[in-house]
C-alpha positions as CSV (number, residue, x, y, z in Angstrom):
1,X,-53.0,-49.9,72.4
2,X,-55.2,-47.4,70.3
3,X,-58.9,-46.8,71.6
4,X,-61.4,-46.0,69.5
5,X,-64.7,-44.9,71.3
6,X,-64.0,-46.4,74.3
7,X,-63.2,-49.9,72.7
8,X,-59.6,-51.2,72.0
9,X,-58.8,-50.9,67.9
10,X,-58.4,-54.5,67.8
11,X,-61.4,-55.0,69.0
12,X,-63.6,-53.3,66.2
13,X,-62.2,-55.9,63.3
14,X,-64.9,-58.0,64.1
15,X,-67.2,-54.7,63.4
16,X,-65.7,-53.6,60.5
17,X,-65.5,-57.1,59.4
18,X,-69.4,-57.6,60.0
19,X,-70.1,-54.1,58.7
20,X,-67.6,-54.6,55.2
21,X,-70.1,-56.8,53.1
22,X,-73.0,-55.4,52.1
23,X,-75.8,-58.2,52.6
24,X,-74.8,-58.3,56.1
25,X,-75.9,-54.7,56.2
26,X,-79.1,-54.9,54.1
27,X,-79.7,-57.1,57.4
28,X,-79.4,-54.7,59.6
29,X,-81.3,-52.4,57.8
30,X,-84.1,-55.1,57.7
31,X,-83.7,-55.7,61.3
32,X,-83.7,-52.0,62.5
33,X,-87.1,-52.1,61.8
34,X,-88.4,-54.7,64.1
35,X,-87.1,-58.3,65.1
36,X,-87.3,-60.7,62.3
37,X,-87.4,-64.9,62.5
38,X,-84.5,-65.9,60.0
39,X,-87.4,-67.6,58.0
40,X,-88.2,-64.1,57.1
41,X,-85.0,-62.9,56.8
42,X,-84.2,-65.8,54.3
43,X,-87.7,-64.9,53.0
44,X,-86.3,-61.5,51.8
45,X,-83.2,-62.6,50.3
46,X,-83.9,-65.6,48.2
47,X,-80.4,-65.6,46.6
48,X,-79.7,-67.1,50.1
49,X,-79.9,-70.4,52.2
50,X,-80.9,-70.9,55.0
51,X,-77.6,-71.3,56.1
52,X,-76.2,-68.4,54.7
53,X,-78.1,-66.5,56.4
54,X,-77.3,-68.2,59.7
55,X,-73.6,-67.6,59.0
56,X,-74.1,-64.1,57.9
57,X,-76.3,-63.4,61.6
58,X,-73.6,-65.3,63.4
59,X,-70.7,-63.3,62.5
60,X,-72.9,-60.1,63.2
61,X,-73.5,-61.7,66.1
62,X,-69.7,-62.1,66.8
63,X,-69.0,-58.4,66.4
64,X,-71.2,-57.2,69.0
């Protein structure tokens, strides 16, 4: 089995996965800042639910 950076390959799909759509970064890039409740995160993207947002931090979550 290939490693990458310490971590089997087939165990950065989840990353990549997380990392491929682009709201789930703009997250990030909200979050690097400081911690945020998910009522402000759903604040700062209005396109989404509530629950979109939920999925979108659980699959982040999952790639950790």
């Amino acid at each position: 089995m290939t490693e990458i950076v310490g971590r089997p390959a087939a165990e950065l799909d989840g990353v990549w996965k997380a990392l491929s759509d682009p709201t789930r970064r703009a997250i990030l890039d909200l979050l690097r800042a400081r911690p945020r409740t998910t009522s402000e995160i759903v604040e700062t993207f209005p396109r989404l639910t509530r629950f979109g947002v939920m999925k979108h931090l659980e699959v982040l979550r999952q790639a950790h």
